[in-house]
TIDO-466573 format. One record per residue (C-alpha): residue number from 1; x, y, z. Coordinates in steps of 0.1 Angstrom, whole numbers, plus 5000, padded with zeros to 4 digits. Layout:
BEGIN
n_px_py_pz
NUM_X_Y_Z .
...
***
This chain:
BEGIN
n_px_py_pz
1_5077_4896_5301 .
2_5048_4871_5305 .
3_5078_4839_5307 .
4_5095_4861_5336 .
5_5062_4861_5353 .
6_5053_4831_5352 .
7_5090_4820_5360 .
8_5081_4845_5390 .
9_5051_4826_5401 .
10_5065_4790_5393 .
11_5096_4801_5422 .
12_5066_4816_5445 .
13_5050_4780_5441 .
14_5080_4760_5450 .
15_5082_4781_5473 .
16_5044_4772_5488 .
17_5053_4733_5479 .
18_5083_4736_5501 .
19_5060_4752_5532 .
20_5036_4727_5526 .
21_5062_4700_5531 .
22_5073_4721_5563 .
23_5042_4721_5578 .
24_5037_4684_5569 .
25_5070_4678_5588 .
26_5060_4693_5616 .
27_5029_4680_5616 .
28_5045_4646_5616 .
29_5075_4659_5640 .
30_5046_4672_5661 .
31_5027_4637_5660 .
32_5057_4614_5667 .
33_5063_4640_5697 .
34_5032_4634_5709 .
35_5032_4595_5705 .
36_5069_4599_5717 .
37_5054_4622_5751 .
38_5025_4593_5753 .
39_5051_4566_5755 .
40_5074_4581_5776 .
41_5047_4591_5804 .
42_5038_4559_5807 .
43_5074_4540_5805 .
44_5092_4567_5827 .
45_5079_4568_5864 .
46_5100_4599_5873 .
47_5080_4627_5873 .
48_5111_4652_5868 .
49_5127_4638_5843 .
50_5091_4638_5820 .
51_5086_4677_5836 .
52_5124_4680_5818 .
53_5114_4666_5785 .
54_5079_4685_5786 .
55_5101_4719_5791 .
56_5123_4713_5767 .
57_5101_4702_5744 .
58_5077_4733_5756 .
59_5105_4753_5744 .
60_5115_4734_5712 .
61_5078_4742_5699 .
62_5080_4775_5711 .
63_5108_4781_5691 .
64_5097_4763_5662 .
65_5069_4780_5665 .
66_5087_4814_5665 .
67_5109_4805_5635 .
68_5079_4794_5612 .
69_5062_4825_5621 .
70_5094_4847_5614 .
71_5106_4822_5577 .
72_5069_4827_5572 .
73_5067_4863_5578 .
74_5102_4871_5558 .
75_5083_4845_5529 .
76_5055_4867_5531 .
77_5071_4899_5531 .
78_5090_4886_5500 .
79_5064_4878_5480 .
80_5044_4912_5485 .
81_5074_4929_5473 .
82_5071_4906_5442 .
83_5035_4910_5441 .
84_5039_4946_5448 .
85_5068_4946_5416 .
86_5046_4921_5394 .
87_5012_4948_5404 .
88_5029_4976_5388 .
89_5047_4957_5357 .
90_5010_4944_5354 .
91_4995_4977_5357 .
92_5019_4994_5335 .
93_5017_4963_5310 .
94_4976_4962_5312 .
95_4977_4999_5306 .
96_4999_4997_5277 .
97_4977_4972_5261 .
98_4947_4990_5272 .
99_4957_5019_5250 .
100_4967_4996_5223 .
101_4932_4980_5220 .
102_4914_5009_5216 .
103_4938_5024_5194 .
104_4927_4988_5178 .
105_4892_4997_5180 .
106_4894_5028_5166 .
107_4912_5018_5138 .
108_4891_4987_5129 .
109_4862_5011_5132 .
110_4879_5032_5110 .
111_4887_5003_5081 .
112_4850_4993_5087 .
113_4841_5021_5077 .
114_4865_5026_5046 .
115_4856_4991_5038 .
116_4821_5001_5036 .
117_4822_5030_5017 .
118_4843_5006_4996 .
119_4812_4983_4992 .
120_4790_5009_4987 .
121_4814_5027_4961 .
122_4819_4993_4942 .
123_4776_4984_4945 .
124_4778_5020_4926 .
125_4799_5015_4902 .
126_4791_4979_4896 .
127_4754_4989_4888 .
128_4768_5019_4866 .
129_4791_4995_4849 .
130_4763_4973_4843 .
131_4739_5001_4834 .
132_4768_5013_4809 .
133_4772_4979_4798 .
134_4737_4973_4782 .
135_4738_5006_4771 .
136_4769_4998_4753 .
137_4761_4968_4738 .
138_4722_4979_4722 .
139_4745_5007_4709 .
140_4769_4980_4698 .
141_4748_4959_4682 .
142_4730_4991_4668 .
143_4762_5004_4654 .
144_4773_4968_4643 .
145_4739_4964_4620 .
146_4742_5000_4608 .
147_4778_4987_4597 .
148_4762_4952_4582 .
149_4738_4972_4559 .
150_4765_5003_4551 .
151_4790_4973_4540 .
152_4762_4955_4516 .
153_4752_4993_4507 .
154_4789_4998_4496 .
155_4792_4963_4479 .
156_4763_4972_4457 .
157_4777_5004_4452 .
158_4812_4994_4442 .
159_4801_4970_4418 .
160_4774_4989_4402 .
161_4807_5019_4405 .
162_4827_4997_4388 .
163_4803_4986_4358 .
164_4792_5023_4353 .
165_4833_5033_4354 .
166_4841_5004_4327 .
167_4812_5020_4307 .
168_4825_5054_4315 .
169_4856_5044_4298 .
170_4843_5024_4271 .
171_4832_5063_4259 .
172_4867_5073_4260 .
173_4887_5057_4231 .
174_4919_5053_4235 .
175_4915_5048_4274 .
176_4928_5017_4288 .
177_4896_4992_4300 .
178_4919_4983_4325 .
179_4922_5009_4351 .
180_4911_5004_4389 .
181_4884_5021_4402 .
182_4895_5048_4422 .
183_4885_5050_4463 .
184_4886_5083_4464 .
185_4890_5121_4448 .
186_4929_5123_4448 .
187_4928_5084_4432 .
188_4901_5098_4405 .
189_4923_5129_4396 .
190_4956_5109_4390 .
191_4935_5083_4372 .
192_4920_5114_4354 .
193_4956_5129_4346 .
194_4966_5094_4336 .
195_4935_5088_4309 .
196_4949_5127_4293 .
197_4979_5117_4297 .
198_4975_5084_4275 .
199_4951_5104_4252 .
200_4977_5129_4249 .
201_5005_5101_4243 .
202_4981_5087_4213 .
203_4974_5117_4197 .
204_5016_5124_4196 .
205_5020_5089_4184 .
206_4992_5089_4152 .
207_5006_5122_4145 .
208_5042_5113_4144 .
209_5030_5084_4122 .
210_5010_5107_4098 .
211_5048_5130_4098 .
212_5068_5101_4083 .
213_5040_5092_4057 .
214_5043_5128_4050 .
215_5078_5128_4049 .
216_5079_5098_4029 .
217_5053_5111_4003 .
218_5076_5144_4000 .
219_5103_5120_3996 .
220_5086_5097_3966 .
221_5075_5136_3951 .
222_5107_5145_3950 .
223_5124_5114_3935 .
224_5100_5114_3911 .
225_5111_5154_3903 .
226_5143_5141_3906 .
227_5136_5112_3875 .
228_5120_5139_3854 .
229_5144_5162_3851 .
230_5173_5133_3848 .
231_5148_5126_3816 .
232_5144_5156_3801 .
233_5182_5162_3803 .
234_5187_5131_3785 .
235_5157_5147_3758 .
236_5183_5176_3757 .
237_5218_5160_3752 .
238_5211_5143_3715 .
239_5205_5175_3699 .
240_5238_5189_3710 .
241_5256_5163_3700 .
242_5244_5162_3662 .
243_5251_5203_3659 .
244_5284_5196_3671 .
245_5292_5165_3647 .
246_5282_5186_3610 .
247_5308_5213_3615 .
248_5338_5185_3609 .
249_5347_5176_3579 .
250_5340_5141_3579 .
251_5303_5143_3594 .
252_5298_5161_3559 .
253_5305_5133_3546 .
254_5286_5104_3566 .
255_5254_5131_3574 .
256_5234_5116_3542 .
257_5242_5086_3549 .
258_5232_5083_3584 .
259_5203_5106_3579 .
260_5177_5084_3573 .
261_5182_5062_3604 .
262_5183_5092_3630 .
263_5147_5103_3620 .
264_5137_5072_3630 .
265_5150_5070_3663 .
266_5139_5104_3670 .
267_5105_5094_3665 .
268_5105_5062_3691 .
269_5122_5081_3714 .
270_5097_5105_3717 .
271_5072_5082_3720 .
272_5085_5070_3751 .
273_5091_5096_3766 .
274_5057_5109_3765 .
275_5045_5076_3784 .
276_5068_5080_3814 .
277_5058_5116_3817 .
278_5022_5103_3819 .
279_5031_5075_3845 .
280_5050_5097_3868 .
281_5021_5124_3868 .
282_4997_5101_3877 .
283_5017_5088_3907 .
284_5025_5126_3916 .
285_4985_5127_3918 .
286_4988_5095_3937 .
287_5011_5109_3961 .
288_4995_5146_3964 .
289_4959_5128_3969 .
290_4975_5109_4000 .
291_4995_5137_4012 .
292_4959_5153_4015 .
293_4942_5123_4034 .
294_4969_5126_4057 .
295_4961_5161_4064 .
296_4926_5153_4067 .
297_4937_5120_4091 .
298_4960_5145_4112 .
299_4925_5168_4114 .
300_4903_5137_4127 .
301_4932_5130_4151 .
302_4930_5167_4165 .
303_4890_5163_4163 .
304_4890_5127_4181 .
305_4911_5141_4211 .
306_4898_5172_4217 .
307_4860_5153_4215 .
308_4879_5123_4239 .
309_4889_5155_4262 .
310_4857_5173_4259 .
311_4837_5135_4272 .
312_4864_5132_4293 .
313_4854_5165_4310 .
314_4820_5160_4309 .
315_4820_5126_4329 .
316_4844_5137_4357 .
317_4814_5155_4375 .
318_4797_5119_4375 .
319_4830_5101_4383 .
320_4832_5130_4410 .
321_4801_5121_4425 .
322_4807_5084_4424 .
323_4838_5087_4442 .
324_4824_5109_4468 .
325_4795_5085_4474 .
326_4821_5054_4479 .
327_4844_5074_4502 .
328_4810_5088_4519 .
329_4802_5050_4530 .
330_4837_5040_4536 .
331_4839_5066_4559 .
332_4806_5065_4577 .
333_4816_5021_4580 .
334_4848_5036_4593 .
335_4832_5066_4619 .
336_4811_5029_4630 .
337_4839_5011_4634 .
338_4856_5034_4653 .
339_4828_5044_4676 .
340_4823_5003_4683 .
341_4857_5005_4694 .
342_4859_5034_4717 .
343_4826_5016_4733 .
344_4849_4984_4738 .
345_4879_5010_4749 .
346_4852_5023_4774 .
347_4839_4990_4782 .
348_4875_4979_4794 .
349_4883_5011_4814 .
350_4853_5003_4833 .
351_4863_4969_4843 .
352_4896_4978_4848 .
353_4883_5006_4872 .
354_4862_4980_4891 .
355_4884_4959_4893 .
356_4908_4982_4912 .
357_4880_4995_4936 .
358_4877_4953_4943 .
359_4919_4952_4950 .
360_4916_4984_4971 .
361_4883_4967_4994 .
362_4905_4935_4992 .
363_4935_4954_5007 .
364_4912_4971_5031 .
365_4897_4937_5045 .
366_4932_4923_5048 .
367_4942_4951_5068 .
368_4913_4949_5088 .
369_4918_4912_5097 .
370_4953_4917_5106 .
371_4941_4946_5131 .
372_4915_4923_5144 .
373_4939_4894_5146 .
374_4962_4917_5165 .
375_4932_4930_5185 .
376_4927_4891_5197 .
377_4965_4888_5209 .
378_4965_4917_5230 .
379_4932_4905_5244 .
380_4949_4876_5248 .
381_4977_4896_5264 .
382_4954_4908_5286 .
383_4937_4881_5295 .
384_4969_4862_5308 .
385_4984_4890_5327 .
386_4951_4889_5349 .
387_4949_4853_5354 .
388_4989_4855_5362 .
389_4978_4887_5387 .
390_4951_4862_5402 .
391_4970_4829_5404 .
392_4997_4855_5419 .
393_4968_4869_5444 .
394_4956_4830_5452 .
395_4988_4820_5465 .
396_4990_4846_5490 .
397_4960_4839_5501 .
398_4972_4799_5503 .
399_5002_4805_5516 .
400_4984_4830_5545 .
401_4963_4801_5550 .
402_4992_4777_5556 .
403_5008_4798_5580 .
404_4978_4803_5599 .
405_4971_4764_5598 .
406_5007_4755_5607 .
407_5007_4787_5636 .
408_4974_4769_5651 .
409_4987_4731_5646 .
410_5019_4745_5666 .
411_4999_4761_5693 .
412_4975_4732_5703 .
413_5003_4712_5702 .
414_5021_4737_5727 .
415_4986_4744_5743 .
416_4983_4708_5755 .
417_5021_4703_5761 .
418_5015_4733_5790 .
419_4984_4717_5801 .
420_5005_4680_5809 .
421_5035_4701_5821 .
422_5010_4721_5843 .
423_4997_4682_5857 .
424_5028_4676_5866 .
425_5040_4707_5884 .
426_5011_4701_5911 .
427_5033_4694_5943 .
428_5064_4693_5923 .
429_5079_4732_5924 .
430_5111_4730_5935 .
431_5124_4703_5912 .
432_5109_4728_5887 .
433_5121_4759_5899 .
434_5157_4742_5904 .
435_5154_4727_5865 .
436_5147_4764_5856 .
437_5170_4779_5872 .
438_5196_4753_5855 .
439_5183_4760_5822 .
440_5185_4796_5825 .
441_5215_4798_5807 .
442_5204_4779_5776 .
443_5189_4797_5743 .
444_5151_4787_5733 .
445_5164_4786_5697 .
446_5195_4764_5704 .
447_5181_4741_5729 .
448_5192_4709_5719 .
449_5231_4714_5718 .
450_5227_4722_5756 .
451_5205_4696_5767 .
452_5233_4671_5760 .
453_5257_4676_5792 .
454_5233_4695_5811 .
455_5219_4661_5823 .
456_5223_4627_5813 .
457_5189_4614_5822 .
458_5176_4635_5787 .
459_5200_4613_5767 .
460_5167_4590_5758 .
461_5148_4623_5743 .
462_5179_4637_5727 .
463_5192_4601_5712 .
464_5160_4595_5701 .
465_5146_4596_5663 .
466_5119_4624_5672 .
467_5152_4646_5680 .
468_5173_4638_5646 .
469_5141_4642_5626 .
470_5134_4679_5640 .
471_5173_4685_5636 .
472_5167_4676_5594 .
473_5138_4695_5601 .
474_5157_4724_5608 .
475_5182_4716_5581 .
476_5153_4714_5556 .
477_5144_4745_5568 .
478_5178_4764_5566 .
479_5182_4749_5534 .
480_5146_4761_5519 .
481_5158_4796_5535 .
482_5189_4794_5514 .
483_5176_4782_5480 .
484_5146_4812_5481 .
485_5175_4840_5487 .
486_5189_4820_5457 .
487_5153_4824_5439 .
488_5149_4858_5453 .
489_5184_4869_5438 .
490_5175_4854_5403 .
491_5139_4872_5401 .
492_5158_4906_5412 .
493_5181_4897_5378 .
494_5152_4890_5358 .
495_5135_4922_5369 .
496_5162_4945_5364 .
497_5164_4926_5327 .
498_5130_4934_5326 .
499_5132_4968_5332 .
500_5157_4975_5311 .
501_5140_4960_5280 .
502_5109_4982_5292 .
503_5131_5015_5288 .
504_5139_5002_5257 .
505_5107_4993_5247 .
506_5095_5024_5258 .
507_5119_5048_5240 .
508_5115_5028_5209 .
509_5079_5021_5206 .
510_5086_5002_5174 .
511_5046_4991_5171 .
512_5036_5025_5178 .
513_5051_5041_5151 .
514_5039_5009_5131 .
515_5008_5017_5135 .
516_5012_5057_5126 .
517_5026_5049_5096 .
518_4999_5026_5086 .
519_4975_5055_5095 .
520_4993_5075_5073 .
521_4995_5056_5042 .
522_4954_5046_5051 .
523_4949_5087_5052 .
524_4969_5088_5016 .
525_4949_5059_5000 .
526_4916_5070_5014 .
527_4916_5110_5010 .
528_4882_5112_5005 .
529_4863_5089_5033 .
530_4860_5108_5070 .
531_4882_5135_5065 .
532_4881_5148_5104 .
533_4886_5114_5115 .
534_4914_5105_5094 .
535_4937_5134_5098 .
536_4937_5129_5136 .
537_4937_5089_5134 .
538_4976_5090_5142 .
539_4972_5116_5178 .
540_4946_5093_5189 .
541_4974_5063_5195 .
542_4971_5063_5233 .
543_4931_5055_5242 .
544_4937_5068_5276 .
545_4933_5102_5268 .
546_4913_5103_5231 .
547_4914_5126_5207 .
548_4886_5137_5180 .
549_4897_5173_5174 .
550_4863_5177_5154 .
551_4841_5165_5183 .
552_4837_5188_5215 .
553_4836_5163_5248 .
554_4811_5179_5278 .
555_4827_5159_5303 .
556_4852_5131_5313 .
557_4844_5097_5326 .
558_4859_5079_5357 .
559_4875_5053_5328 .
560_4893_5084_5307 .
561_4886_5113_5332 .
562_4916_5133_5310 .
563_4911_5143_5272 .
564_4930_5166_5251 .
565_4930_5178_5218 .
566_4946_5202_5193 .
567_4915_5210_5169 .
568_4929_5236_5148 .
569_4954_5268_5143 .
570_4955_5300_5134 .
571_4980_5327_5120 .
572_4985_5357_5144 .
573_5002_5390_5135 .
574_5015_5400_5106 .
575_5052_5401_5083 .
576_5083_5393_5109 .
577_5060_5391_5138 .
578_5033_5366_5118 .
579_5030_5328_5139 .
580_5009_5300_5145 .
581_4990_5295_5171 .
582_4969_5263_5181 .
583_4939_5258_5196 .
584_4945_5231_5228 .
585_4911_5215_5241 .
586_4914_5202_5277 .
587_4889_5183_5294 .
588_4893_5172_5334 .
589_4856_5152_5343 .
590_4832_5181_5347 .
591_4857_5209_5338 .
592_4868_5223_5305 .
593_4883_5252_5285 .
594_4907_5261_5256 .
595_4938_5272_5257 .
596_4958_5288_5223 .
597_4997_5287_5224 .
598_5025_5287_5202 .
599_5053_5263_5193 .
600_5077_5283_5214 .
601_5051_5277_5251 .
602_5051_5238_5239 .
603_5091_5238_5234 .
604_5090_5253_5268 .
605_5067_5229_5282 .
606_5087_5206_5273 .
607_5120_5216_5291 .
608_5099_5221_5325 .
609_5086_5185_5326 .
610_5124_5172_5318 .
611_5136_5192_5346 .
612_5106_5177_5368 .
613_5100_5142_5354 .
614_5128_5137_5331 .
615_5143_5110_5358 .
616_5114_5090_5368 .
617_5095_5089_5334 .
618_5106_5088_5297 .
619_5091_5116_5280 .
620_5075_5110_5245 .
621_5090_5125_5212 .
622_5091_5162_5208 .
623_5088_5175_5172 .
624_5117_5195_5165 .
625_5123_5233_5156 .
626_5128_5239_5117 .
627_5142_5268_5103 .
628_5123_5269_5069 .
629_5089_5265_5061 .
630_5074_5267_5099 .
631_5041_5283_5082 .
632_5036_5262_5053 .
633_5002_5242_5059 .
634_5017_5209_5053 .
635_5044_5214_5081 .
636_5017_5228_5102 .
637_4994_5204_5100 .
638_5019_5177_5104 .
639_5034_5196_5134 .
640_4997_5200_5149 .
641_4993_5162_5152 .
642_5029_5156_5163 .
643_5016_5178_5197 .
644_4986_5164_5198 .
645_5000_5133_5203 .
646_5030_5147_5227 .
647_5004_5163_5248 .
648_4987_5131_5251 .
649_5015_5104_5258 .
650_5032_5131_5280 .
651_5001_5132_5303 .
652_4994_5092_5300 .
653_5034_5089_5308 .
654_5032_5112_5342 .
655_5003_5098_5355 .
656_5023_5065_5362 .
657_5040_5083_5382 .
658_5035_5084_5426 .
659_5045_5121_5427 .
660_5024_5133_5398 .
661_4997_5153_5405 .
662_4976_5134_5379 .
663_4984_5101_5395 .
664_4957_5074_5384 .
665_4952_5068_5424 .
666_4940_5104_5426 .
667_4903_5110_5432 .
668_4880_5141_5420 .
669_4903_5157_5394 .
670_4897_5189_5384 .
671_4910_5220_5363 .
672_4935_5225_5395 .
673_4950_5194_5391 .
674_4961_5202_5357 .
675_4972_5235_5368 .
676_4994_5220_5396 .
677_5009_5197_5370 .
678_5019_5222_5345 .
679_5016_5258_5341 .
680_5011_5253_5304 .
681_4973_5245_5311 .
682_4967_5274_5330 .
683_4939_5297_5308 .
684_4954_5332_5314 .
685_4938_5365_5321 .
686_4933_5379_5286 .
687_4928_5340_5273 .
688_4893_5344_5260 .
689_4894_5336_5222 .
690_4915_5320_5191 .
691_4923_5366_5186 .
692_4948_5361_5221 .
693_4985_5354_5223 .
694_4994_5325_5241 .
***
């Protein structure tokens, strides 16, 4: 919109350039006429044929004159309908950035102050995480000493453990030197199950070897039974045979004979008999006294594991104790440890939690600058559209200027071309009255095409080159005419173009609802900083008519004489008839009062002011109707801003408006104003708390 206007203003000054040139034509045409007027009164000697030239040139200025003052007067007339067209695109373009710098403001106040309950939040916790800090590391260090000495405490105890367990089961025999010390009760008791269980595997094993001795003894005791009774059967079987042999007849015979020798072999064998008897009964004894150490070796088995069991059994209370004062330290060096690391755990979570309060104050200033950088753009903005309202406002006042400076060249020049005709029409009145008379019938505008046959005598003054130059002069003119209806057609394109991307603009409102959603998502992030400020940040878009629905205004100013607000609601009645009602806060300068309606009275509201301003203004967004959840508190309050802000662009919208009651070119508003422009802020009879039905 800015490149249209100053496209605008660079046509308007070609335009001044081209008068300029004008007027510096006719300030030359008017000079060489002059020199031209000078010459020929003193070359011509006819008095009627210079009182000719003097009318005709008389007239020529006269209607020179008349045609600078009209192109000038159209020029002018032209360019306060531009400057009239460029006001009001101004205006409404000012105002527009007007309300967008204080929405600016408001929101940069609002970040500044985010930003510095940010600081303050992260000096806070920055001293508390440094408080928390030393307190955690003299605990630390504390804990990390106690740990030192608990460790050499359980050093010296597990080796003094371990030469007092070896000892321990140096007492047990049979018990394997071997064996770890145990870490704890459940180690000890297998360990302990293990030592009865090797005792018990012993005992079986000397026993099992004392049974095959035994066995093997019983074995020798009965082989030697065995022998003996194979010898005395062999004692037995001689006699049987010689009883047998004397009953035949020929033993008779041989018996004397053989007599002698079998008493002597009876005798040796006898002898020898008697000596194995005594050989095997002494290794009987042998055998029956080993049998009986055995017996007494299976006894001092019995005794030496019962008596291993019985120490056994008597030391676990000690090894018990032991045990329990090893797992005691581990477990206090472990309670340390772990105490150490929930201090490092906390440590972290507090650095971790400052460091997000930094990101979230590093956010916050970045959205700050970008308001304030957009804050400097429209100020910019603003800035230019004044200096292109001023540059537009000095070259009306030039080109005013010009005109009168060319309208006062033309009349002196006029002025003294009268006073030298008026010399020479003393005595001469009936040549003048006949030369009027003759030129009569001429046109003041189109004098020099009937100057040409009306006498031949002008042929010098229309031949000559003052004559062609005021004919280009014309030209020049005609042809300036023609190229600012050419200029004058292209701005009326560009405005219309201009217009239409303002409707567009307008029903859009891109930024706008930029800007909403970033109060939004500010509101989200910062729950907890200005609360009454923050949940009306996004109804308080349009500066022209604030909002702080937690603030009560006394009166308006001549800057914002208008404010409205919807503070708060209510619930009325009760099951089917139950509905909301909000409280609507109108201030007009001096006057004030509250008003309490219902949706339905701003639906309604709404369809009056697009029957009465539908066609001259576009009217903001309406929040719909919903058919579920209208008295849920989130929908409320979310339907409370969304009038808020309704109320307040509908009012800012109508006021640009000429037939609007509220018109920004009314003076000494007042309650009636409001009540002329709507009936919706008229305070009824029975309106005198938030307990009436609006």
């Amino acid at each position: 919109m800015i490149a249209d206007l100053l496209l605008m203003l660079l046509a308007a000054d070609n335009a001044h350039r081209k008068a300029e040139e004008e007027q510096t034509k006719l300030e030359k045409v008017t000079e060489e006429l002059r020199r031209h007027l000078e010459k020929q009164a003193s070359e011509e000697q006819g008095s009627a044929q210079r009182i000719v030239q003097l009318q005709q040139e008389l007239r020529y200025l006269t209607a020179k004159e008349k045609e600078v003052r009209e192109n000038f007067e159209q020029l002018k007339n032209r360019l306060q309908q531009e400057r009239v067209y460029v006001l009001s695109k101004l205006e409404t373009e000012q105002s527009r950035l007007y309300d967008e710098i204080k929405s600016l403001e408001m929101k940069e106040q609002d970040l500044k102050d985010a930003i510095v309950k940010q600081q303050q939040e992260l000096a806070r916790m920055d001293e508390e995480v440094s408080q928390k800090k030393e307190e955690y590391s003299s605990q630390t260090n504390l804990l990390q000493e106690e740990i030192r000495l608990l460790r050499d405490e359980l050093e010296l105890s597990t080796t003094q453990a371990s030469e007092n367990w070896r000892s321990l089961l140096s007492l047990i025999s049979g018990a394997r030197d071997d064996l770890p010390l145990p870490k704890n009760t459940g180690d000890l008791e297998n360990i302990v199950e293990s030592i009865r269980q090797q005792l018990a595997d012993k005992k079986h094993a000397q026993l099992a070897e004392i049974h095959e001795e035994r066995q093997s003894i019983a074995g020798q005791i009965e082989a030697l039974a065995e022998k003996q009774k194979l010898l005395q059967s062999f004692e037995m079987s001689p006699e049987e045979d010689g009883s047998g042999d004397g009953q035949g007849h020929e033993a008779e015979g041989h018996g004397e004979r053989s007599s002698g020798k079998a008493t002597s072999n009876e005798k040796g064998d006898k002898l020898s008999s008697d000596e194995s008897d005594g050989e095997e009964g002494e290794e009987v004894r042998k055998l029956q006294e080993e049998e009986k150490a055995l017996g007494r070796k299976e006894e001092d088995v019995e005794v030496g594991w019962r008596h291993n069991l019985d120490t056994l059994d008597s030391l676990l209370p000690l090894l018990e104790s032991m045990v329990e004062d090893l797992d005691k330290l581990e477990g206090c060096i472990s309670e340390k440890e772990q105490d150490v690391a929930d201090i490092e755990s906390s440590v972290n979570q507090c650095d971790s939690k400052l460091k997000g309060v930094a990101t979230e104050k590093e956010n916050l200033e970045q959205q700050l600058q970008k308001v304030q950088d957009r804050k400097v753009d429209a100020d910019t903005e603003q800035k230019e559209l004044k200096t292109s309202l001023n540059s537009l406002d000095d070259k009306m006042t030039f080109l005013a200027q010009q005109e009168e400076d060319i309208l006062s060249t033309l009349k002196n020049k006029r002025q003294r071309v009268e006073e030298e005709l008026s010399k020479f029409s003393n005595g001469n009145e009936p040549l003048l009255d006949a030369l009027s008379n003759a030129s009569q019938v001429s046109s003041p505008v189109h004098n020099e095409s009937f100057l040409l046959p009306c006498s031949d005598n002008l042929g010098p003054l229309t031949s000559s080159p003052l004559s062609n130059k005021l004919h280009h002069s014309s030209w020049d003119l005609r042809g300036l005419e023609e190229r600012y209806l050419v200029i004058e057609k292209e701005l009326e394109e560009r405005r219309k173009a201009f217009e239409s991307e303002q409707e567009e603009a307008e029903n859009d409102n891109v930024y706008l609802k930029q800007v909403r959603q970033m109060e939004y998502q500010h509101q989200e992030n910062n729950s907890s900083t200005l609360p009454g400020r923050r949940q009306n940040i996004a109804s308080r878009s349009l500066p022209i008519l604030p909002t702080h629905p937690y603030l009560s205004f006394e009166r308006g100013t001549e800057e914002c004489p208008i404010r409205i607000s919807i503070p708060s609601y209510t619930l009325r009645g009760s099951g089917s008839n139950a509905h909301i009602e909000y409280e609507v806060k109108v201030v007009v300068m001096d006057d004030s009062w509250t008003l309490y309606r219902r949706y339905k009275r701003f639906r309604e509201l709404h369809d009056y002011m697009k029957l009465k301003y539908g066609r001259k203004v576009t009217l903001p967004y309406f929040p719909p109707k919903l058919l579920f959840g209208n008295k849920s508190q989130r929908l409320v309050e979310e339907r409370r801003k969304l009038l808020e802000v309704y109320l307040i662009e509908l009012v800012n919208s109508c006021r640009r408006d000429l037939s609007c009651p509220l018109h920004r070119t009314v003076q000494g508003l007042c309650k009636q104003h409001m009540w002329e422009f709507a009936p919706f802020f008229r305070k009824g009879c029975f309106e005198t708390s938030k307990h009436s039905t609006g």
